[in-house]
VOBA-1610 file (N, C-alpha, C; in pm, whole numbers, padded with zeros to 5 digits, always signed):
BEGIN
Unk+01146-05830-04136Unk+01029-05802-04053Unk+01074-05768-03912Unk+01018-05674-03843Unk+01053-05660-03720Unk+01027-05703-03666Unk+01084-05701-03514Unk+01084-05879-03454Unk+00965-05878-03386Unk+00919-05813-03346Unk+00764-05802-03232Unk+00652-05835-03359Unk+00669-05794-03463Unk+00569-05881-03535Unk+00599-06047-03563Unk+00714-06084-03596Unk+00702-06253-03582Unk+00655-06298-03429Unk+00676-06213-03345Unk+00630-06278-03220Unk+00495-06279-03249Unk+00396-06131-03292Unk+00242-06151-03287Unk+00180-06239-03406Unk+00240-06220-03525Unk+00177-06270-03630Unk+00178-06449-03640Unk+00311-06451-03521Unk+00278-06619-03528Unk+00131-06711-03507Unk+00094-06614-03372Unk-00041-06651-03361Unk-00136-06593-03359Unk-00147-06482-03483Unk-00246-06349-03508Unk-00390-06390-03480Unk-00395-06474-03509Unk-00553-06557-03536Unk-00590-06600-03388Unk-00516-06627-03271Unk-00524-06702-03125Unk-00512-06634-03056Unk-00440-06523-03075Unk-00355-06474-02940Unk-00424-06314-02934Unk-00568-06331-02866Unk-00635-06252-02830Unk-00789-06265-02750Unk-00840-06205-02711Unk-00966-06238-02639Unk-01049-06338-02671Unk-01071-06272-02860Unk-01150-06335-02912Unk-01091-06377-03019Unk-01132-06516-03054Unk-01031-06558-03193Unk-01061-06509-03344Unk-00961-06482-03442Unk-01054-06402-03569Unk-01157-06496-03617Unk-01046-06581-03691Unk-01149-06680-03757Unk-01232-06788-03718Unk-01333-06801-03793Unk-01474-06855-03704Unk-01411-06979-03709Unk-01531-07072-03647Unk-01542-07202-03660Unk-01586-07255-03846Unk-01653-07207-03860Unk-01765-07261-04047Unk-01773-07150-04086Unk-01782-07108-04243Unk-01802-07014-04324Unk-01931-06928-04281Unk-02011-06972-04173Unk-02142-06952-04157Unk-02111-06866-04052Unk-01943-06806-03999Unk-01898-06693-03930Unk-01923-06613-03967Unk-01899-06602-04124Unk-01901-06482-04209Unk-01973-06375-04206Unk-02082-06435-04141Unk-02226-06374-04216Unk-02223-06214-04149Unk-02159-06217-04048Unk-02237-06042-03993Unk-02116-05978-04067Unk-02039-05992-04147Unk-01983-05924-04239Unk-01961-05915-04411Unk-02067-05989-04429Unk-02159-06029-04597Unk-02215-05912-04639Unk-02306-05866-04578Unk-02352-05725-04659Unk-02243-05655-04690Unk-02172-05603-04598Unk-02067-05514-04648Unk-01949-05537-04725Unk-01946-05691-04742Unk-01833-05687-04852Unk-01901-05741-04940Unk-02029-05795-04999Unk-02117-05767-05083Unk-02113-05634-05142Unk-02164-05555-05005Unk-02223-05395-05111Unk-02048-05369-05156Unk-01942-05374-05063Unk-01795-05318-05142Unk-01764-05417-05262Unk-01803-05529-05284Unk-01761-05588-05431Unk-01839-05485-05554Unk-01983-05521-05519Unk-02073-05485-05582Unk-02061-05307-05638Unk-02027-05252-05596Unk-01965-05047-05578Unk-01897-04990-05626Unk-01781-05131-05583Unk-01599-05041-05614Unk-01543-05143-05724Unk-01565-05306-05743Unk-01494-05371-05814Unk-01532-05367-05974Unk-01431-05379-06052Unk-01473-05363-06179Unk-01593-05435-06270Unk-01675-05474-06309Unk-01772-05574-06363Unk-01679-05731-06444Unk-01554-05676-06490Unk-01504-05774-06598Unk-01446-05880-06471Unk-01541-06013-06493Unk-01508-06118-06348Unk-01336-06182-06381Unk-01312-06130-06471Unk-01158-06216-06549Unk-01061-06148-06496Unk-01097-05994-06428Unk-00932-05890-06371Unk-00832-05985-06310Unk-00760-05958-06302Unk-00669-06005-06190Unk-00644-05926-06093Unk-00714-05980-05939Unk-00679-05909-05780Unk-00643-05981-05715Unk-00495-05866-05664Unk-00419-05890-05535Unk-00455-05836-05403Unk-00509-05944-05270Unk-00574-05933-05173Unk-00435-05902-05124Unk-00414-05783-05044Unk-00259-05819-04948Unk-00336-05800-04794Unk-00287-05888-04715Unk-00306-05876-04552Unk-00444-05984-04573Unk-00497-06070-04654Unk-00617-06130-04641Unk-00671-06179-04531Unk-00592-06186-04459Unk-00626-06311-04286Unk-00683-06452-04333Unk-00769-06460-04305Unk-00853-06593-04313Unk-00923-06593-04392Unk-00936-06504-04514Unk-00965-06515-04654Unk-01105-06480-04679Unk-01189-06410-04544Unk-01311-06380-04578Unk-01363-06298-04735Unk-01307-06161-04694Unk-01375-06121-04882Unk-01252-06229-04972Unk-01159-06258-04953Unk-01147-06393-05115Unk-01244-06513-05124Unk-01335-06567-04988Unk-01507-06612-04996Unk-01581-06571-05084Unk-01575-06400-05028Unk-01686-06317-05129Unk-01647-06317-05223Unk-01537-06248-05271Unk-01490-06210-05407Unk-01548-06329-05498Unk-01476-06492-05463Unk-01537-06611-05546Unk-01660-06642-05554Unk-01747-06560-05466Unk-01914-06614-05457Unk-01941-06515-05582Unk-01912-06424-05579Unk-01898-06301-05646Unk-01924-06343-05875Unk-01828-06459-05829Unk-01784-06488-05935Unk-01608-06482-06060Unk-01536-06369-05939Unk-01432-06341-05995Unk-01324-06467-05956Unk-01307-06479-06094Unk-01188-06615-06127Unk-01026-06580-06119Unk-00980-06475-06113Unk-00843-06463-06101Unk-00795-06398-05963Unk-00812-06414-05886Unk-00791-06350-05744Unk-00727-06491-05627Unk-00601-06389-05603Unk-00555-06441-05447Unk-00511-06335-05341Unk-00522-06426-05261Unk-00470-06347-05083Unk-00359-06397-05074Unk-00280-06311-05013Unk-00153-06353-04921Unk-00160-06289-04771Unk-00072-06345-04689Unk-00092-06325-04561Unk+00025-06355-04520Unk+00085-06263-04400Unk+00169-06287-04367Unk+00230-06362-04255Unk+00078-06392-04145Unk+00045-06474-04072Unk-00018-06644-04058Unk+00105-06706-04084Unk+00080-06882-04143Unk-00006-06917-04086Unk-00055-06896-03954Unk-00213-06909-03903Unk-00355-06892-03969Unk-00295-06737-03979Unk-00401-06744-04070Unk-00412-06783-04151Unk-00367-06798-04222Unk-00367-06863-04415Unk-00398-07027-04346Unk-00345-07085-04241Unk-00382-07202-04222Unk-00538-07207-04196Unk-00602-07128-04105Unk-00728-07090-04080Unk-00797-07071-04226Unk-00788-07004-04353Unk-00835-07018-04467Unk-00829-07142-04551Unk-00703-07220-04522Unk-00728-07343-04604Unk-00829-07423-04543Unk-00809-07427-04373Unk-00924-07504-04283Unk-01096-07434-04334Unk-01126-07298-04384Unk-01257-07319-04362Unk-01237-07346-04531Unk-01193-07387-04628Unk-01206-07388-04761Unk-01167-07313-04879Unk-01083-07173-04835Unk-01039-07052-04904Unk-00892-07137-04963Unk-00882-07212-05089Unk-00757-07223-05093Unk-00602-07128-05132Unk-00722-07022-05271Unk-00642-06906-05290Unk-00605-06855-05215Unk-00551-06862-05123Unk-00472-06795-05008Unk-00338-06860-04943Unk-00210-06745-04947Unk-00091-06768-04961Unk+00019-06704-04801Unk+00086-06813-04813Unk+00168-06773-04684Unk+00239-06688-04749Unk+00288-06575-04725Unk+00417-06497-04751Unk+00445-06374-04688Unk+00569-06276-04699Unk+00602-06158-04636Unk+00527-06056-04714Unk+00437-05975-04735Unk+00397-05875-04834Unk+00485-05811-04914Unk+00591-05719-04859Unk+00688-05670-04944Unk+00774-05762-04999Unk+00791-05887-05004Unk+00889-05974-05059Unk+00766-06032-05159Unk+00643-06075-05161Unk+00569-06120-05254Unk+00561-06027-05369Unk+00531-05859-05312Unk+00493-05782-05429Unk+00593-05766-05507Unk+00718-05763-05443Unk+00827-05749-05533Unk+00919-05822-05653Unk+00833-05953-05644Unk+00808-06033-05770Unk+00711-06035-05836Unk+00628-05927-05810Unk+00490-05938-05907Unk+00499-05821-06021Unk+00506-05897-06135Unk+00529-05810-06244Unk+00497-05663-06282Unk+00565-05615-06334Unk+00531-05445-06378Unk+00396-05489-06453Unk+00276-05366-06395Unk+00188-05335-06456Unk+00065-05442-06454Unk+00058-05527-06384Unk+00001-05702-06430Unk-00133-05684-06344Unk-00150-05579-06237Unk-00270-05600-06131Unk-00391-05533-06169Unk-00544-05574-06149Unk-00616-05473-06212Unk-00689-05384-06099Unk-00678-05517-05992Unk-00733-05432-05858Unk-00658-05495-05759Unk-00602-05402-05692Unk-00512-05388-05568Unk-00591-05424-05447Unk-00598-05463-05335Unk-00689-05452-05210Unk-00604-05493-05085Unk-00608-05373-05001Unk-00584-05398-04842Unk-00638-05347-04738Unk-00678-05457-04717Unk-00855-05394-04592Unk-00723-05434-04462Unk-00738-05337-04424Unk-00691-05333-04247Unk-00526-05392-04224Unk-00464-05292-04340Unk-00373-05395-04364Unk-00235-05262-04350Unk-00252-05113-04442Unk-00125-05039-04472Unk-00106-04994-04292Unk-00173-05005-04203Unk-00208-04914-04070Unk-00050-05008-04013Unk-00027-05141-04049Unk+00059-05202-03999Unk+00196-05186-04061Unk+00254-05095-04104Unk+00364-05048-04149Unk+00425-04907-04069Unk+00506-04909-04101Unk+00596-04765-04064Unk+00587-04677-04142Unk+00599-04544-04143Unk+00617-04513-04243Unk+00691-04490-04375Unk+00821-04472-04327Unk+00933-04570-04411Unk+00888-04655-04500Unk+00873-04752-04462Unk+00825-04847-04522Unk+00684-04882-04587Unk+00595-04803-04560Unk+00481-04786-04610Unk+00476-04738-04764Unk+00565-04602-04762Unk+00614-04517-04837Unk+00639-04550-04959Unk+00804-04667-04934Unk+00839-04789-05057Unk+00753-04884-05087Unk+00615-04910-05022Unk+00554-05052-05071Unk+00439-04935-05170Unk+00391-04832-05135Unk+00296-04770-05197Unk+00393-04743-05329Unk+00507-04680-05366Unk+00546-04679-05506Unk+00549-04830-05548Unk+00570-04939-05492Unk+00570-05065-05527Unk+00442-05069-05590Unk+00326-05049-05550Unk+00233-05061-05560Unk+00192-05005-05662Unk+00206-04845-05720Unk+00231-04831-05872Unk+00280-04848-05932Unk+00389-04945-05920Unk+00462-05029-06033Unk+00375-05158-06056Unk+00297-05184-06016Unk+00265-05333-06010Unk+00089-05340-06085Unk+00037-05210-06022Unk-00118-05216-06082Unk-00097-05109-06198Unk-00198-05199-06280Unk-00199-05158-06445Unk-00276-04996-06450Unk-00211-04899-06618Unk-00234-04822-06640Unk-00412-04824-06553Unk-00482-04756-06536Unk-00692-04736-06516Unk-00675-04849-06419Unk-00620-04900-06361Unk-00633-05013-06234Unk-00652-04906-06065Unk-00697-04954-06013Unk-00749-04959-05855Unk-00722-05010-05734Unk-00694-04920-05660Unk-00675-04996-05522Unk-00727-04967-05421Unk-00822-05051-05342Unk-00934-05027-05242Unk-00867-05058-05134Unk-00884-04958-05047Unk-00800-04982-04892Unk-00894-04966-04799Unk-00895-04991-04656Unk-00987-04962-04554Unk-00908-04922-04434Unk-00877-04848-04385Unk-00775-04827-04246Unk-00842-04778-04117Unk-00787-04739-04012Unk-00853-04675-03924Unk-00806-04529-03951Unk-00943-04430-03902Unk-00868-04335-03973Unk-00901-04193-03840Unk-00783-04154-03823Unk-00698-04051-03746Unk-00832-03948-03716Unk-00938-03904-03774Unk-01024-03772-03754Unk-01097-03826-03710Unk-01169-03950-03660Unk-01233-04000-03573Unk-01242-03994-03474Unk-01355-03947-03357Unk-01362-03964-03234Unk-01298-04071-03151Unk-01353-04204-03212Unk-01325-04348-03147Unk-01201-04381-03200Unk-01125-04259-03294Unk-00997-04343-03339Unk-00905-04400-03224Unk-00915-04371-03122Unk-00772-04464-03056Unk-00848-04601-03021Unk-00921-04639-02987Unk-00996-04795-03021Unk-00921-04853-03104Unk-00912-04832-03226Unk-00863-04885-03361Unk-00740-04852-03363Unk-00704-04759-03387Unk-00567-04731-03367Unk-00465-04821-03299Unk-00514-04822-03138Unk-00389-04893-03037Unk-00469-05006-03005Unk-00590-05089-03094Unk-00630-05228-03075Unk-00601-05281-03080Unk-00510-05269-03187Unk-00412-05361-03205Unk-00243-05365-03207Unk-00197-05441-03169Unk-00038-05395-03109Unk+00051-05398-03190Unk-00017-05443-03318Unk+00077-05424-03441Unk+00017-05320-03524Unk-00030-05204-03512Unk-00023-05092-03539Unk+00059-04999-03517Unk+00071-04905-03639Unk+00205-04818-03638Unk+00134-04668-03668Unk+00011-04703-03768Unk-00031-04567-03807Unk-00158-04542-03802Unk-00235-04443-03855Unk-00389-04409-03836Unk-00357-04282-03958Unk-00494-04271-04035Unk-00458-04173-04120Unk-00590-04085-04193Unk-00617-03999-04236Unk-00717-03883-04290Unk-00729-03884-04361Unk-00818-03846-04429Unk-00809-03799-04596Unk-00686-03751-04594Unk-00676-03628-04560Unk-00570-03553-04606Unk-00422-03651-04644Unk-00390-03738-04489Unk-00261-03819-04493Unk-00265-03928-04644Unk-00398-03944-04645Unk-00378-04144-04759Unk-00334-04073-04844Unk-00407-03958-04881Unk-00410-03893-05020Unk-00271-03825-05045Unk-00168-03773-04956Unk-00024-03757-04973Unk+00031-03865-04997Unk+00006-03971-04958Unk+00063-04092-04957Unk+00086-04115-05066Unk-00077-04159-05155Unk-00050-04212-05267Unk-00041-04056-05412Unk-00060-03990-05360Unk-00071-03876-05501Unk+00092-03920-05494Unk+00139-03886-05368Unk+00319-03854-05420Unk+00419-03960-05466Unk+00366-04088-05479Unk+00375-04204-05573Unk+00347-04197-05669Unk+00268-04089-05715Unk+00214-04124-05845Unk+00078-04136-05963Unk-00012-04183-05841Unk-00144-04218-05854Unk-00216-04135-05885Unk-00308-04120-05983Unk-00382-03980-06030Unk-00529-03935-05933Unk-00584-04027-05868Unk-00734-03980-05772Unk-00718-04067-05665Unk-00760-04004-05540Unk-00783-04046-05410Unk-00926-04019-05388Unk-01015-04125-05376Unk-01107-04075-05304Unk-01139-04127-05179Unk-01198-04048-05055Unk-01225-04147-04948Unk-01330-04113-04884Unk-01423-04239-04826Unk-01527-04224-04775Unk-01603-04294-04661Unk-01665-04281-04559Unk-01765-04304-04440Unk-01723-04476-04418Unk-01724-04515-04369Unk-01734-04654-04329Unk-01886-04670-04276Unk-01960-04593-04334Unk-02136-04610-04281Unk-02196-04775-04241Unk-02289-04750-04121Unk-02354-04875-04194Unk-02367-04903-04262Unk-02420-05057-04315Unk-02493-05104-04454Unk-02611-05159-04412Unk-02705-05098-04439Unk-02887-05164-04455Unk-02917-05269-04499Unk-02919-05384-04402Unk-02993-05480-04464Unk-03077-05594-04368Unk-03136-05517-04309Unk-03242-05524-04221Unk-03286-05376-04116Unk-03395-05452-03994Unk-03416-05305-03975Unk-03337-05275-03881Unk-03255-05378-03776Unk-03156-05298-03685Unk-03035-05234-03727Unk-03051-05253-03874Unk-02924-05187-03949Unk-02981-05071-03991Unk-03072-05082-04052Unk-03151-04911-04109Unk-03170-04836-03968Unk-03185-04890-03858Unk-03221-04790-03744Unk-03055-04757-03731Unk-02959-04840-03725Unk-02838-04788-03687Unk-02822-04680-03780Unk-02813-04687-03937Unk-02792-04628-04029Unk-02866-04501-04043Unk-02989-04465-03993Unk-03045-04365-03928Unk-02970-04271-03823Unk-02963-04333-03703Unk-02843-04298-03599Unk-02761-04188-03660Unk-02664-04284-03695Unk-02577-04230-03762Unk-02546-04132-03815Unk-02648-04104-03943Unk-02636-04034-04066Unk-02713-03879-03941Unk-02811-03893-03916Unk-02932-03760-03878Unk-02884-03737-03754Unk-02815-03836-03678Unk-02812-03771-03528Unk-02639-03765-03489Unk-02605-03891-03494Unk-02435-03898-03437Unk-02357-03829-03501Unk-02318-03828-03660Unk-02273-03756-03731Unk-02272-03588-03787Unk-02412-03586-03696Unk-02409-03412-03757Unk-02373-03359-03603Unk-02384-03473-03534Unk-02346-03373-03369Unk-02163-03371-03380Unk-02092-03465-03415Unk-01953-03451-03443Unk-01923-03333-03499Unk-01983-03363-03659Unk-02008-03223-03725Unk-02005-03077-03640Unk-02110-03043-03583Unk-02134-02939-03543Unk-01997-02894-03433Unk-01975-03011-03328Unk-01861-03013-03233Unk-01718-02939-03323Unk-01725-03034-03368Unk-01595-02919-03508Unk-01618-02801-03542Unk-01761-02718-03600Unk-01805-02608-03619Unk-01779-02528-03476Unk-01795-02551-03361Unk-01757-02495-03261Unk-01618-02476-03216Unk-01572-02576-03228Unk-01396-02577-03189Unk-01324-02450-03312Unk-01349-02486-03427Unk-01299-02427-03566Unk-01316-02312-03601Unk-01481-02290-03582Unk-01536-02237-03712Unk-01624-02263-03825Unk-01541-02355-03827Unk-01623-02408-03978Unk-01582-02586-03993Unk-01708-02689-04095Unk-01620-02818-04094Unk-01673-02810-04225Unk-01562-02922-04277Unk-01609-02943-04422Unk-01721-03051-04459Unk-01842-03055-04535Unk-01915-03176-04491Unk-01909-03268-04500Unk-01800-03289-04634Unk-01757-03451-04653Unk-01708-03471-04562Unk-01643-03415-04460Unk-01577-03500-04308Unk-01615-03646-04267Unk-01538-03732-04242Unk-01507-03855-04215Unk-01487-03884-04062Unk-01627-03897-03973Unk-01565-03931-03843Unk-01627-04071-03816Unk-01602-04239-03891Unk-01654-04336-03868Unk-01553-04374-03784Unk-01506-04453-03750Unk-01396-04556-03669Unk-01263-04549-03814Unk-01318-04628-03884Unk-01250-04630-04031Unk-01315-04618-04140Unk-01218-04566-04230Unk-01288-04543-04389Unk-01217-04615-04496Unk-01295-04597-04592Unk-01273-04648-04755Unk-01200-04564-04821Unk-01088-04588-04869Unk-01043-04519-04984Unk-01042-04555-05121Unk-01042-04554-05243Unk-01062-04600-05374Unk-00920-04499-05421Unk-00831-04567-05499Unk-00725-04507-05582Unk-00703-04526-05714Unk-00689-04485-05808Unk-00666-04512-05907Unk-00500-04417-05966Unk-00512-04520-06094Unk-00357-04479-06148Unk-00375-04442-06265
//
């Protein structure tokens, strides 16, 4: 590991304005809908898969995932804080370790869903590179891997990008999808980090958004370019879904 990350990850969870993990599970909540609606969307129905959380922090979706109902799922983390912060609010599935040294004992073919929310942006690319073929060695033939990053065609991308000081990358459709096709992986798809509706200051945001903020980006590109494509992606960060 490089050394400026054992310096940050010692105290990933403290050593910032605001601390990640809450005080009580009852932190959670302004981020429940959305990893609700992402269980509910992207994860398979059969509650028995086996998923590997990598970068979990303080184990929020491995909360959801178990409210969820799915019985074979853990997190690892590479920050002992955090994982200490998950055993403190009750998350026990959750594991101290290095990521590339964990996956690399995890058997050929054995994963059914892969997951790293806010997690590949902290690699090099080098090294990104070797953990993504790792990564199709490890998740099974029709298996999945849901990622969330900050992503590069965004207005507000340098927010996200240089928020954090253990960031290395930021990336596009275009970039994830080289990433993982040239590993191996047969579909990339990626999409909006939209609101999620579930009340009305969320439907008014989600309004915003969709009819006014987004088609003015839109159009800003049509002017610079020429032309934009409409699936264009300008949230902060997006969703990708992979399969093998």
């Amino acid at each position: 590991m490089l050394n400026y990350r054992h310096k940050i990850y010692k105290h990933y969870s403290s050593n910032r304005i605001d601390r990640l993990a809450p005080e009580t599970i009852a932190g959670f909540r302004p981020r429940e809908s959305y990893l609700k609606k992402l269980i509910k969307d992207y994860f398979p129905k059969d509650k028995n898969i086996k998923i590997l959380e990598i970068g979990c922090g303080h184990g929020t979706l491995q909360y959801y995932i178990a409210q969820a109902g799915y019985v074979n799922s853990i997190g690892i983390d590479a920050s002992e804080e955090q994982v200490k912060e998950a055993h403190r609010l009750g998350i026990k599935n959750v594991i101290f370790a290095d990521l590339a040294e964990y996956i690399n004992m995890v058997e050929d073919n054995s994963i059914d869903l892969l997951i790293a929310f806010d997690v590949i942006e902290h690699f090099t690319k080098d090294e990104l590179s070797g953990l993504v073929d790792e990564f199709y060695r490890i998740v099974k033939k029709g298996g999945r891997i849901i990622i969330h990053t900050p992503n590069g065609e965004s207005p507000f991308s340098g927010s996200i990008r240089y928020g954090d000081f253990t960031h290395e990358l930021a990336f596009t459709r275009q970039s994830i999808a080289q990433l993982f096709l040239s590993s191996g992986f047969s579909d990339v798809k990626s999409n909006e980090d939209k609101p999620i509706i579930h009340g009305l200051k969320s439907l008014i945001r989600y309004l915003l958004w969709e009819y006014l903020i987004r088609k003015f980006y839109w159009f800003l590109v049509i002017v610079e370019t020429g032309g934009c494509d409409k699936e264009a992606i300008f949230t902060q960060n997006f969703l990708t879904v992979v399969r093998k």
